[in-house]
C-alpha positions in Angstrom: -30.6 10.0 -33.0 -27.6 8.0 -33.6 -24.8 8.5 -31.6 -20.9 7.8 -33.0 -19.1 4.8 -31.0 -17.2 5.5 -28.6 -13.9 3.5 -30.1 -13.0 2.8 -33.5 -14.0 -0.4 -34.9 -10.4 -1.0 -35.2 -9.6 -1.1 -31.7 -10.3 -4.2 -29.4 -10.5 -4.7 -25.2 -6.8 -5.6 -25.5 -6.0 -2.4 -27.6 -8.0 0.1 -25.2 -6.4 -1.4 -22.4 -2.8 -1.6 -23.0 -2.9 1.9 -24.0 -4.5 3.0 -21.0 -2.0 1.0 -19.1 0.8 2.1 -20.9 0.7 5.5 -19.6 1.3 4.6 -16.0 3.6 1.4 -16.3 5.9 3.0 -19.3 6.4 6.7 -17.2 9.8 6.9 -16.1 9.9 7.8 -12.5 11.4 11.1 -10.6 13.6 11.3 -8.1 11.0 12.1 -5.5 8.6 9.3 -6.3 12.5 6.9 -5.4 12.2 9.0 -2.0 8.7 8.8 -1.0 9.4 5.2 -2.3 12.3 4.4 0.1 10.9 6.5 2.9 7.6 3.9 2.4 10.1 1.1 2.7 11.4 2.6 5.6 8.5 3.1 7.6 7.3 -0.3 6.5 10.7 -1.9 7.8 9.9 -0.1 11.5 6.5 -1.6 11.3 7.6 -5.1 10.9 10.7 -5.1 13.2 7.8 -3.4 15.5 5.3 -6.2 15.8 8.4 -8.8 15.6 9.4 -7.1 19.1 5.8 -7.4 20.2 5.4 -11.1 19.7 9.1 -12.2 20.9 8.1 -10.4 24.3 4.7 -9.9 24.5 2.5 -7.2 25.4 4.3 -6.1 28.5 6.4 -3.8 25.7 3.4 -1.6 25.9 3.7 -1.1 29.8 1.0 -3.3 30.9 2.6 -5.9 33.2 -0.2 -6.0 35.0 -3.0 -8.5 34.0 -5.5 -6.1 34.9 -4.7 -3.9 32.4 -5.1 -6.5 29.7 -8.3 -4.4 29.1 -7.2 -1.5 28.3 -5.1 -3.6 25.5 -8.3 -5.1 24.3 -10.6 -2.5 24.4 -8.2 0.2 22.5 
């Protein structure tokens, strides 16, 4: 039993694929993907002024001051 192909002979790796690609990259986007976008950003700016924080003053910004509790730190 033969089966038909798949793809035209027509079409090429390079054709397949920047047709399948062109239906995410040419979508316009929505207003909420913008928001969830910026919110990301957001969230992501937090983050990196976060652990900036941490290593300008160390770990004691968690509340362990004490070198015992180092372990805690480590463990977690």
């Amino acid at each position: 039993m033969n089966e038909p192909p798949v793809i035209s002979a027509e079409e090429t790796y390079l054709s397949v694929t920047r047709h399948i690609t062109g239906i995410v990259l040419k979508r316009p986007r929505s207003w909420g993907w913008w928001i969830g976008f910026l919110i990301s950003l957001g969230l992501l700016s937090v983050l990196a002024a976060s652990l900036y924080w941490l290593f300008y003053k160390g770990v004691g910004v968690w509340g362990i001051n004490v070198p015992v509790a180092w372990g805690t730190a480590i463990i977690n």
